[in-house]
C-alpha positions in Angstrom: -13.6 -32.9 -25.3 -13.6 -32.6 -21.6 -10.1 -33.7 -21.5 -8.7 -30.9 -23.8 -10.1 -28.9 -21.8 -8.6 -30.0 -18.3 -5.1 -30.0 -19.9 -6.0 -26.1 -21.1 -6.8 -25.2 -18.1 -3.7 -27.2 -16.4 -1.2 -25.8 -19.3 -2.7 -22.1 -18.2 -2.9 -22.4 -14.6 1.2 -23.5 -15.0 1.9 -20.8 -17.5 0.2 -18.3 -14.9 2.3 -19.5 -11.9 5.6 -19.2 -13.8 5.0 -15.7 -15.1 4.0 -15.2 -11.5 7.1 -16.2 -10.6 9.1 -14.1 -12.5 7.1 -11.5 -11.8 7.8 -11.7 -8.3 11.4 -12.7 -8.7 11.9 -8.6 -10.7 10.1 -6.7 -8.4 12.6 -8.3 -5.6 15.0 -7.3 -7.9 13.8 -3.7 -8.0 13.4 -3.5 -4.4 16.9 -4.7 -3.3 18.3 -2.2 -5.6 16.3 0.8 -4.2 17.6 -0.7 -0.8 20.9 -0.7 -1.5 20.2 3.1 -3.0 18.9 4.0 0.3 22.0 2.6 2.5 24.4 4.3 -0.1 22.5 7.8 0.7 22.2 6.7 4.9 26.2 6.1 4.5 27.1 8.9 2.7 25.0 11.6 4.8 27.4 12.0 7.6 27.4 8.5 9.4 24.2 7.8 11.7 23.0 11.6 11.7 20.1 12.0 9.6 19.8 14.6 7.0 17.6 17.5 7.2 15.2 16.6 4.8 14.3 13.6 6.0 11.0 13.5 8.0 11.3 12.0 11.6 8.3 9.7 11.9 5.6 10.1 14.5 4.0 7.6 16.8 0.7 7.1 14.6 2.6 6.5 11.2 4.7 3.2 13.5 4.6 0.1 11.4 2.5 -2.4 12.1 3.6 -5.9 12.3 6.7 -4.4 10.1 4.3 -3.3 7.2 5.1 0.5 7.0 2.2 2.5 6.9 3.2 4.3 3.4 3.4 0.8 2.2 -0.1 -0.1 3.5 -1.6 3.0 2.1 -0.2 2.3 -1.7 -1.7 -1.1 -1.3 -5.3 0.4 -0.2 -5.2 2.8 -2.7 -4.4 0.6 -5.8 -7.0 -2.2 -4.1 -9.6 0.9 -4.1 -8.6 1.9 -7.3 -8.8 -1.6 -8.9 -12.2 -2.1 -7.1 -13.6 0.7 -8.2 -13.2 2.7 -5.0 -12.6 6.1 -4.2 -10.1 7.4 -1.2 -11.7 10.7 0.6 -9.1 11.5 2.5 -5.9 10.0 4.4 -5.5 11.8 7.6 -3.6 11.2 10.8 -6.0 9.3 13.6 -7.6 11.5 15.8 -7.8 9.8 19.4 -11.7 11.3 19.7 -13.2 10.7 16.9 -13.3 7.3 15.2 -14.0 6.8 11.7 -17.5 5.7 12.3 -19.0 9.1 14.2 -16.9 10.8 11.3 -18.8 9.3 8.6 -21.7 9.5 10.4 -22.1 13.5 10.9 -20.7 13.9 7.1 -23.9 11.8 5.9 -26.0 13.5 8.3 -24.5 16.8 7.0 -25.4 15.8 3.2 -29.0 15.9 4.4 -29.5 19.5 5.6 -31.9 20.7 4.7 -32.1 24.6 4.1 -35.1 26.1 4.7 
């Protein structure tokens, strides 16, 4: 009994790691093609002047440890999302105020009372 068990839970733990795989091996797929969509654009857009529509990035949306921060922000989202979560608001940082005194004067301003 106990060893049926141990070879389900070996046989699923394998099957898991190879759809895994795969998993991982298409969205590298879908990624290098967007990529290579990208460079196509870049190159046929006039050389290295950028096009008009594209936004020029500012200091506080810089990547971090090369993670860009749209990147980081669909990864929050979907982890809130999946968690159960909910996003209030994604906002530029303000250098004085920090999220803390923010939330802070919001819950404090939930309690006034009107009299």
């Amino acid at each position: 009994m106990l060893h049926q068990v141990i070879m389900k839970s070996l046989y699923a733990y394998l099957l898991l790691a190879v759809i895994s795989f795969f998993v991982a091996v298409v969205i590298k797929i879908i990624v290098s093609m967007f990529d290579r969509a990208a460079d196509k654009n870049e190159s046929s857009s006039g050389g290295g002047v950028p096009a008009a529509s594209t936004p020029v990035s500012s200091p506080a949306s810089a990547n971090i440890k090369g993670i860009p921060t749209h990147h980081l922000l669909a990864i929050i989202s979907a982890a809130q999302m999946v968690a159960g979560g909910r996003i209030v608001r994604i906002d530029e940082t303000d250098e004085n105020r920090s999220w803390t005194t923010i939330g802070r004067s919001q819950h404090l301003a939930s309690h006034d009372v009107r009299r």
